[in-house]
VOBA-1610 file (N, C-alpha, C; in pm, whole numbers, padded with zeros to 5 digits, always signed):
BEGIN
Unk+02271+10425-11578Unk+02285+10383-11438Unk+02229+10241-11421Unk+02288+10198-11404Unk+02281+09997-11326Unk+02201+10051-11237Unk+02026+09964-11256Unk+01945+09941-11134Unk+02019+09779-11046Unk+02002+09841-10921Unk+02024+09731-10811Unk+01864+09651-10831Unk+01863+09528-10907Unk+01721+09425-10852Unk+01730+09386-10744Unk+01785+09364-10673Unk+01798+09299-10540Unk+01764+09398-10444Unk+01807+09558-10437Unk+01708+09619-10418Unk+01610+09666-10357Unk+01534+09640-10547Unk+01428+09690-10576Unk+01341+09596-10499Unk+01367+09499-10558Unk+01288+09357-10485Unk+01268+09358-10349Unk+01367+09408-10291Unk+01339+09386-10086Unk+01256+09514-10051Unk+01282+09641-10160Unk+01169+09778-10075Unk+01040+09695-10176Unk+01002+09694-10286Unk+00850+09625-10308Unk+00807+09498-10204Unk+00913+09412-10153Unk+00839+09289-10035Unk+00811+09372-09891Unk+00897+09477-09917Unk+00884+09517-09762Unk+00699+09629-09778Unk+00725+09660-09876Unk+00585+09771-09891Unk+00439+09653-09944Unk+00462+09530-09965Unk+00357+09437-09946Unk+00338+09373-09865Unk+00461+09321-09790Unk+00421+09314-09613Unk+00312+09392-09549Unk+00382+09519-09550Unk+00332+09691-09477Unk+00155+09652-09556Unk+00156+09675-09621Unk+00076+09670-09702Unk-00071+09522-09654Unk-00033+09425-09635Unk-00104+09324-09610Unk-00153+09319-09466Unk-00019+09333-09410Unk-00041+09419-09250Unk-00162+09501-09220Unk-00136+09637-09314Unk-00232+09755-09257Unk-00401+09683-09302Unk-00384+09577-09398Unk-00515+09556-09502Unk-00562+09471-09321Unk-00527+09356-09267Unk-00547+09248-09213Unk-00615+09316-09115Unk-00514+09404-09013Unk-00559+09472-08906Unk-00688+09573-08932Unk-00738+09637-09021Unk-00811+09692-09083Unk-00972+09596-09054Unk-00900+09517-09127Unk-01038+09387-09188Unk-01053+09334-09011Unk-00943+09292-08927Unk-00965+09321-08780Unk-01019+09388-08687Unk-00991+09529-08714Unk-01081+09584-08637Unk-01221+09632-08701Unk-01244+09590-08822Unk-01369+09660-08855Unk-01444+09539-08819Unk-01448+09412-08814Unk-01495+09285-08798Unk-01574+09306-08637Unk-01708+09274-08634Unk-01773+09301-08503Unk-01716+09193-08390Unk-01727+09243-08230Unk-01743+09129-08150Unk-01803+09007-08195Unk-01735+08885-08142Unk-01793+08772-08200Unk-01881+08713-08041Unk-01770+08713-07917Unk-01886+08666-07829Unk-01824+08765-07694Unk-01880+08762-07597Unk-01832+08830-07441Unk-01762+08707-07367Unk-01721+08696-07299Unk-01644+08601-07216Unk-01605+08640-07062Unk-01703+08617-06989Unk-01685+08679-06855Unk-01620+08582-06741Unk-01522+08602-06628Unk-01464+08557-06565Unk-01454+08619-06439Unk-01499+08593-06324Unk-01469+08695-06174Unk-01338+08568-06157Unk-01268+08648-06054Unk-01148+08603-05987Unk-01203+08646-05794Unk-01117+08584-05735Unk-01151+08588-05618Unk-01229+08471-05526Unk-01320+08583-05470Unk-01449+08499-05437Unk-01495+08407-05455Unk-01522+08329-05454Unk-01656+08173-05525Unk-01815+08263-05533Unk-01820+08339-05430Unk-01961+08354-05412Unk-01970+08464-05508Unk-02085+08467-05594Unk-02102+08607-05693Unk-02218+08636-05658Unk-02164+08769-05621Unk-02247+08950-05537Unk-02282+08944-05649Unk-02190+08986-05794Unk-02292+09011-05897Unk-02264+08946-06045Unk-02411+08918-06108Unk-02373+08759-06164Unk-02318+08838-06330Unk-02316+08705-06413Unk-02285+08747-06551Unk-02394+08820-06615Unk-02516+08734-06571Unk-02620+08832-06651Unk-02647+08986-06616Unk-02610+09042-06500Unk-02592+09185-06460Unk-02491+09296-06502Unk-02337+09199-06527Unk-02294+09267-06598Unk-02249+09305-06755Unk-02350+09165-06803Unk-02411+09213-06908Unk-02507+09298-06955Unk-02616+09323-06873Unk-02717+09407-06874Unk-02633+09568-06878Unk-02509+09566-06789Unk-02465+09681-06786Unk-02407+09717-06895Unk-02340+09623-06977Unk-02284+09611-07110Unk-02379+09695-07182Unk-02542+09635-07203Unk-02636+09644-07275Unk-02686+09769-07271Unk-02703+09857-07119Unk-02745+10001-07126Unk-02619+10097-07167Unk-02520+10048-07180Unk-02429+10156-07184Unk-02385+10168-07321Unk-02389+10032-07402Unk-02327+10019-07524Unk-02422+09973-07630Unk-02569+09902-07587Unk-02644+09790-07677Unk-02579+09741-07668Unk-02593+09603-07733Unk-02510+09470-07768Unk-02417+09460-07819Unk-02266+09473-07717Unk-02179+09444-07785Unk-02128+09399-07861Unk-02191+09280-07896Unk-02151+09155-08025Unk-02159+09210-08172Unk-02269+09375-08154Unk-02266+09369-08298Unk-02229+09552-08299Unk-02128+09573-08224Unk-02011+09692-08231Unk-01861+09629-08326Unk-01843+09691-08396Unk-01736+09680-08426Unk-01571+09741-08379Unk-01516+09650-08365Unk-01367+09608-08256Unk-01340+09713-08203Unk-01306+09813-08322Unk-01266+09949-08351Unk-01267+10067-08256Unk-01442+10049-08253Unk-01498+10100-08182Unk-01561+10156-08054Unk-01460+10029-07986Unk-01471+09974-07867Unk-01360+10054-07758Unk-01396+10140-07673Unk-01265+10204-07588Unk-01279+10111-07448Unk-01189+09994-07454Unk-01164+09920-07357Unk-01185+09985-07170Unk-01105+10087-07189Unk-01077+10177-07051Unk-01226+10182-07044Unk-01319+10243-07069Unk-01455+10301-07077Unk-01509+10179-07004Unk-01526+10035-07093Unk-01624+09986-07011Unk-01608+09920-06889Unk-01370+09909-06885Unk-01400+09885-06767Unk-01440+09934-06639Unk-01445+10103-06644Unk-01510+10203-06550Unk-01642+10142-06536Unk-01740+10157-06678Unk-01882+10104-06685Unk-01887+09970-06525Unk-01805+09876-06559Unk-01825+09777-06494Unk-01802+09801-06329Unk-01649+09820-06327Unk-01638+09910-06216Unk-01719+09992-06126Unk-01845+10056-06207Unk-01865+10175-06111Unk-02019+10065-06071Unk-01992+09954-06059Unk-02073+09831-05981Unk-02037+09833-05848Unk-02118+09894-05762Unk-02069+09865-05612Unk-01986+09722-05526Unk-02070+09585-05637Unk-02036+09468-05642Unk-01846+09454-05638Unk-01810+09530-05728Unk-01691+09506-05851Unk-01562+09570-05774Unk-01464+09544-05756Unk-01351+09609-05681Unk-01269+09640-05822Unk-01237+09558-05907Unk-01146+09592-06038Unk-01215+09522-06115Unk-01180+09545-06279Unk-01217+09508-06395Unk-01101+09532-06508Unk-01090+09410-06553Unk-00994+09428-06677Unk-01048+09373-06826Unk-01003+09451-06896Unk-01104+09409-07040Unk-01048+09415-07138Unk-01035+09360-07215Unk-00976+09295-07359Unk-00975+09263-07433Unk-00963+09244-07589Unk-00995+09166-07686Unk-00876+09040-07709Unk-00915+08950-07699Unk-00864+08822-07772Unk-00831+08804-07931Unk-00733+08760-07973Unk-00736+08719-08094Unk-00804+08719-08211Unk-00843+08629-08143Unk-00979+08551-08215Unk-01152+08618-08173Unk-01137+08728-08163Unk-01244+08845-08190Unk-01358+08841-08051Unk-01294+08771-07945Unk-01347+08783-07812Unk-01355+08911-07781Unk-01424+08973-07668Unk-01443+09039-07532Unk-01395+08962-07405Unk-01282+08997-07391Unk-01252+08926-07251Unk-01310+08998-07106Unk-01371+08970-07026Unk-01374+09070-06884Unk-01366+08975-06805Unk-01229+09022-06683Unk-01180+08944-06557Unk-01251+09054-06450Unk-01336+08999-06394Unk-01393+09073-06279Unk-01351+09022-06160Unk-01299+09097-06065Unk-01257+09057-05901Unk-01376+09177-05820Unk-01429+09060-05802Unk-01551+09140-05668Unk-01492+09193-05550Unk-01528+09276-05498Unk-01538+09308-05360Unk-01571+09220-05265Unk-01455+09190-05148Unk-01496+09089-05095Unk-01525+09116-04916Unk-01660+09078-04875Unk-01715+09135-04732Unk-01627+09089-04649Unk-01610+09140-04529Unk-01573+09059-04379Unk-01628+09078-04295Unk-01722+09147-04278Unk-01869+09149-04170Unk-01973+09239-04196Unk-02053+09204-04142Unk-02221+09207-04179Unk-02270+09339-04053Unk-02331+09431-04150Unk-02351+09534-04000Unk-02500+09550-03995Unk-02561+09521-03891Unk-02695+09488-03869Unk-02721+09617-03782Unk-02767+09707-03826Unk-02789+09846-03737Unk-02918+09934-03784Unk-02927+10036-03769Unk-03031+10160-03849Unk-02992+10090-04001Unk-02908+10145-04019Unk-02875+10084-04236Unk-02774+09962-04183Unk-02831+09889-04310Unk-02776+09725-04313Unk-02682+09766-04452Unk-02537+09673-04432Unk-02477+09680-04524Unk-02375+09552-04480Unk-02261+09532-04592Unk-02108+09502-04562Unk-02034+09579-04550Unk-01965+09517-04442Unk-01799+09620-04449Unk-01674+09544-04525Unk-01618+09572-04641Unk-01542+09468-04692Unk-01452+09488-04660Unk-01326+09441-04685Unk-01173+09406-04674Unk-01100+09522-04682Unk-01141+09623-04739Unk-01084+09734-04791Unk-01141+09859-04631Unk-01237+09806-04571Unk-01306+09922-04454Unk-01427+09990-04553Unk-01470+09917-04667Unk-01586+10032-04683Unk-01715+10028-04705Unk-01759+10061-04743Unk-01917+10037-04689Unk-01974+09899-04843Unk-02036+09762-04854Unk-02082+09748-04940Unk-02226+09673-04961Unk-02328+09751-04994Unk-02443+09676-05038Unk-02455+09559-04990Unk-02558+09482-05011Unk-02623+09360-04974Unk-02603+09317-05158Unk-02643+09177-05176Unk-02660+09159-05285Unk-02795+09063-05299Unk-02828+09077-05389Unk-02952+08987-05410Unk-02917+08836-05473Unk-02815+08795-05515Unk-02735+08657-05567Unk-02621+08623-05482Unk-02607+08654-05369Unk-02567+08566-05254Unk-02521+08638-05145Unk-02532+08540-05026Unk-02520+08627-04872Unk-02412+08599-04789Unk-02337+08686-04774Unk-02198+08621-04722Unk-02197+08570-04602Unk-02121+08447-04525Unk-02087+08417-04410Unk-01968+08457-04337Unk-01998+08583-04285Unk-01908+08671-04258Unk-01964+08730-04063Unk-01923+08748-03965Unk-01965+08784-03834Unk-02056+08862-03846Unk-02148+08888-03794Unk-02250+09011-03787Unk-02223+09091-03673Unk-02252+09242-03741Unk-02251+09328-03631Unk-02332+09401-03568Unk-02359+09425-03419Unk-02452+09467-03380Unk-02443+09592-03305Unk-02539+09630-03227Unk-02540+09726-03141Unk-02479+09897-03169Unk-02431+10019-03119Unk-02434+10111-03119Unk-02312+10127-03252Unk-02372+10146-03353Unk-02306+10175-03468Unk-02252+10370-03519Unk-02116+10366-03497Unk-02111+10513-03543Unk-02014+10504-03643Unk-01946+10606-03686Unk-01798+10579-03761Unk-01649+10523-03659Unk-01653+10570-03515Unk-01554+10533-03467Unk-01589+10390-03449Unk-01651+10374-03395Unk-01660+10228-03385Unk-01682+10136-03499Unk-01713+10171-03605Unk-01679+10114-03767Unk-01536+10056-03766Unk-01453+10186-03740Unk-01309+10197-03785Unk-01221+10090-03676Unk-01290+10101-03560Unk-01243+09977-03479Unk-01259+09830-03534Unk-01411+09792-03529Unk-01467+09688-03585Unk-01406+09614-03694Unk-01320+09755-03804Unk-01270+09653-03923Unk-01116+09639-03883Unk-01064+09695-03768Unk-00961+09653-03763Unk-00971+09465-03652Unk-01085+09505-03568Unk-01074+09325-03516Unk-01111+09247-03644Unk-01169+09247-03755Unk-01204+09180-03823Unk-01105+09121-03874Unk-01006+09234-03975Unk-00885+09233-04037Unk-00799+09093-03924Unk-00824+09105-03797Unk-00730+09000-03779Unk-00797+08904-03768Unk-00921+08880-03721Unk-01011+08760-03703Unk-00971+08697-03817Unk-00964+08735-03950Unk-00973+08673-04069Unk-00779+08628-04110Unk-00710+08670-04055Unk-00592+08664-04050Unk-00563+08557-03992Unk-00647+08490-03880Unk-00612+08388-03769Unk-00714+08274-03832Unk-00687+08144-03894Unk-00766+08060-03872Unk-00878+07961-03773Unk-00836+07984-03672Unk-00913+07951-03527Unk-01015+08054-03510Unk-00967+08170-03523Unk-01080+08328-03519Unk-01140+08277-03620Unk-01114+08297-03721Unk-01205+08336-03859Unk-01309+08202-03847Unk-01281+08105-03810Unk-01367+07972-03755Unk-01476+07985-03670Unk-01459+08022-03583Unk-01529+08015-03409Unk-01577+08193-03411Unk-01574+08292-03446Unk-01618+08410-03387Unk-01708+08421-03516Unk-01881+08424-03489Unk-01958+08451-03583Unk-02000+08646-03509Unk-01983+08704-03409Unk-02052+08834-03394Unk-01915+08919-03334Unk-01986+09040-03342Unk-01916+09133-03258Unk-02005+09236-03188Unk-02053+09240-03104Unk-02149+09349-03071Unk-02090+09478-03007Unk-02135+09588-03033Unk-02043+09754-03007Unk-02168+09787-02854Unk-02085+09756-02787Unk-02159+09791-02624Unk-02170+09978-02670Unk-02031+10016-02663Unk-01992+10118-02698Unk-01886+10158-02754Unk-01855+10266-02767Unk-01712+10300-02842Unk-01581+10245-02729Unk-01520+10140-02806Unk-01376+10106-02740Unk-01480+10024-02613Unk-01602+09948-02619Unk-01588+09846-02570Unk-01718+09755-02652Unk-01613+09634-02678Unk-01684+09585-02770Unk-01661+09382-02767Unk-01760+09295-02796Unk-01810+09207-02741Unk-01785+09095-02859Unk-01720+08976-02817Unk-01737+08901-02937Unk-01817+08787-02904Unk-01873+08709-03035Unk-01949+08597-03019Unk-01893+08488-03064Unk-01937+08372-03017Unk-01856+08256-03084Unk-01990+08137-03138Unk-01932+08077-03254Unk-02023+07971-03329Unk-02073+07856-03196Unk-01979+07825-03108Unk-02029+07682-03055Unk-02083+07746-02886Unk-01950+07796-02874Unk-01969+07794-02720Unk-02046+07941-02684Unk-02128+07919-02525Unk-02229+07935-02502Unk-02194+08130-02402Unk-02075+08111-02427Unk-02029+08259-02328Unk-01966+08357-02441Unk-01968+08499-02400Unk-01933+08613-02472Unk-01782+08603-02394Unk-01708+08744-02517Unk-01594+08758-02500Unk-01582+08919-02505Unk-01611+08957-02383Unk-01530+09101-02408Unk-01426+09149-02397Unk-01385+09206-02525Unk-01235+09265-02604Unk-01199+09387-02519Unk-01314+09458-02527Unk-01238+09576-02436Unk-01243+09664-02593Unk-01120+09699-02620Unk-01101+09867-02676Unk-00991+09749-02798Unk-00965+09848-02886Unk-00852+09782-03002Unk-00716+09790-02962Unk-00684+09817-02853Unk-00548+09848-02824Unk-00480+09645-02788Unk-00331+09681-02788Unk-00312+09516-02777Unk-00397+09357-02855Unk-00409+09356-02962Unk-00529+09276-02986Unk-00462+09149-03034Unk-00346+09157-03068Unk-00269+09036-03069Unk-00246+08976-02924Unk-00214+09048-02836Unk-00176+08952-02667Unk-00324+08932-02575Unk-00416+09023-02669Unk-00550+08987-02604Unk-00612+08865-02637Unk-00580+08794-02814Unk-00612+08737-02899Unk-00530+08613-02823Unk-00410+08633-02815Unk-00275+08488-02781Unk-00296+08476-02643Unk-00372+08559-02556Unk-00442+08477-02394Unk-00506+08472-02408Unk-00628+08454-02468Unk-00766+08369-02501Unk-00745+08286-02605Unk-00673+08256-02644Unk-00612+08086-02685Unk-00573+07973-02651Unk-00481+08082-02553Unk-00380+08001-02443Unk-00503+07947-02350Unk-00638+08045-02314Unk-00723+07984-02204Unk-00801+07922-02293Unk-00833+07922-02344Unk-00958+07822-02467Unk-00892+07698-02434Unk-00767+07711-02510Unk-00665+07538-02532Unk-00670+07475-02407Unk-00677+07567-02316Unk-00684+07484-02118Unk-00802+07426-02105Unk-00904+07528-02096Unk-01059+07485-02072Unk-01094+07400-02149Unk-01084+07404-02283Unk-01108+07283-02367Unk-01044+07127-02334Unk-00931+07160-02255Unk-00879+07008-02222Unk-00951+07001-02118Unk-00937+07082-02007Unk-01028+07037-01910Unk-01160+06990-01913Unk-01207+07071-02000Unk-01385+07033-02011Unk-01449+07121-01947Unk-01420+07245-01932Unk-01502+07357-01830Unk-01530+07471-01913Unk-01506+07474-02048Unk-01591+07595-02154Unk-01709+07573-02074Unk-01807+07497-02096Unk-01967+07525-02052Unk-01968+07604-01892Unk-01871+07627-01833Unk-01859+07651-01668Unk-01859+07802-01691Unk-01833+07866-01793Unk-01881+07978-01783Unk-01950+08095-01870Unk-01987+08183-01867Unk-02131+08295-01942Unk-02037+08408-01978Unk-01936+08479-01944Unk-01790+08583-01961Unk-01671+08565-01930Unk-01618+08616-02046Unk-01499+08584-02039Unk-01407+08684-02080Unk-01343+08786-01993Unk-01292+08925-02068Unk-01147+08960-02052Unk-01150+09002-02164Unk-00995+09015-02208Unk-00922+09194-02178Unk-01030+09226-02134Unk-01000+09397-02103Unk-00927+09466-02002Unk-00826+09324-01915Unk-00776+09371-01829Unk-00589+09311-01827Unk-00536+09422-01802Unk-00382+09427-01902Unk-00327+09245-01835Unk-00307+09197-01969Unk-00282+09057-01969Unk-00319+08954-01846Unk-00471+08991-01869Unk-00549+08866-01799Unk-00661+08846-01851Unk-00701+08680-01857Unk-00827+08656-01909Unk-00921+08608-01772Unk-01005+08722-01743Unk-01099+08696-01645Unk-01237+08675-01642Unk-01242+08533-01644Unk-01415+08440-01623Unk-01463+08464-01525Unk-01646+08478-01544Unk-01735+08548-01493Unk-01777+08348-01484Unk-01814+08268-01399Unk-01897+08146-01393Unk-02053+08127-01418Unk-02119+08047-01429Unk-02232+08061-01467Unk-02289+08052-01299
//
């Protein structure tokens, strides 16, 4: 029987390929972390820094750098990282070239609740810690704090932060009571009561419409209230 060389020759290149392959990836993953490489997305301000979630690295795993690749169940530490009150998502990875990649996106606040327990309420409606590596500039909230009035609060927020002029000028919100509730502003010297969450866009677009007047006129300082709680009218209280 006539051997085919041509072949023989392509199954031996193809089984030293296979072969160099399984050796490389091998010698790959047995090869330890070489460094961590941490990155948040989002925010500028970091709730929580690199050295913390390294430390978390450190109780959960020791020092990563000298685990080998292998060994490493990606999913795992991004939970580890994750279950950081700080941390909204975490993604984690190895690089090429024998990195630890972690992209951290923090949790990000939209007001400050100053009550019995101090916390943030973030973007999402939920409750988050204070941090000790930075303090957000976000409205503060005051006065009669329950869950209904939580659930209100993050819906004026949600738009305050939606509107550039709001998210500017309204540093408070104070909870008189449930469904009546008070806003504050950075410059000028009078409150704004909202009333209840109902309508908050035509409550929001006639106290614009009267801001943009008074401001031409020059009569903001002329008054101490200014309330929006009555069906499409903005009615000033004078000093």
């Amino acid at each position: 029987m006539k051997i085919n060389w041509n072949y023989v020759k392509l199954i031996t290149l193809v089984i030293v390929v296979i072969g160099l392959y399984a050796f490389a990836d091998y010698r790959s993953r047995s090869k330890n972390i070489a460094q961590i490489n941490i990155e948040f997305v989002g925010d500028q301000g970091l709730y929580i820094t690199e050295d913390a979630v390294n430390k978390l690295l450190i109780q959960n795993y020791g020092r990563v750098t000298n685990v080998p690749k292998e060994k490493l169940a990606l999913n795992k530490i991004e939970k580890v990282i994750e279950a950081n009150k700080m941390v909204k998502k975490a993604q984690v990875y190895l690089s090429v070239d024998g990195k630890l990649e972690a992209k951290i996106m923090q949790r990000k606040p939209i007001g400050r609740i100053e009550g019995e327990n101090k916390f943030y309420l973030d973007d999402e409606g939920k409750r988050m810690p204070f941090s000790m590596s930075h303090s957000a500039r976000v409205p503060i909230i005051t006065g009669t704090i329950s869950g209904k009035s939580l659930e209100d609060v993050y819906e004026i927020l949600k738009y305050i932060n939606k509107d550039k002029f709001l998210r500017k000028n309204v540093i408070g919100i104070h909870i008189r009571k449930e469904s009546k509730y008070q806003l504050r502003f950075r410059v000028e010297q009078f409150v704004v009561n909202l009333g209840g969450i109902d309508g908050l866009e035509a409550k929001f677009n006639n106290f614009k419409a009267f801001y943009t007047k008074a401001n031409r006129d020059k009569t903001l300082d002329n008054y101490n209230v200014v309330s929006l709680e009555f069906n499409n009218q903005v009615v000033c209280t004078k000093i």
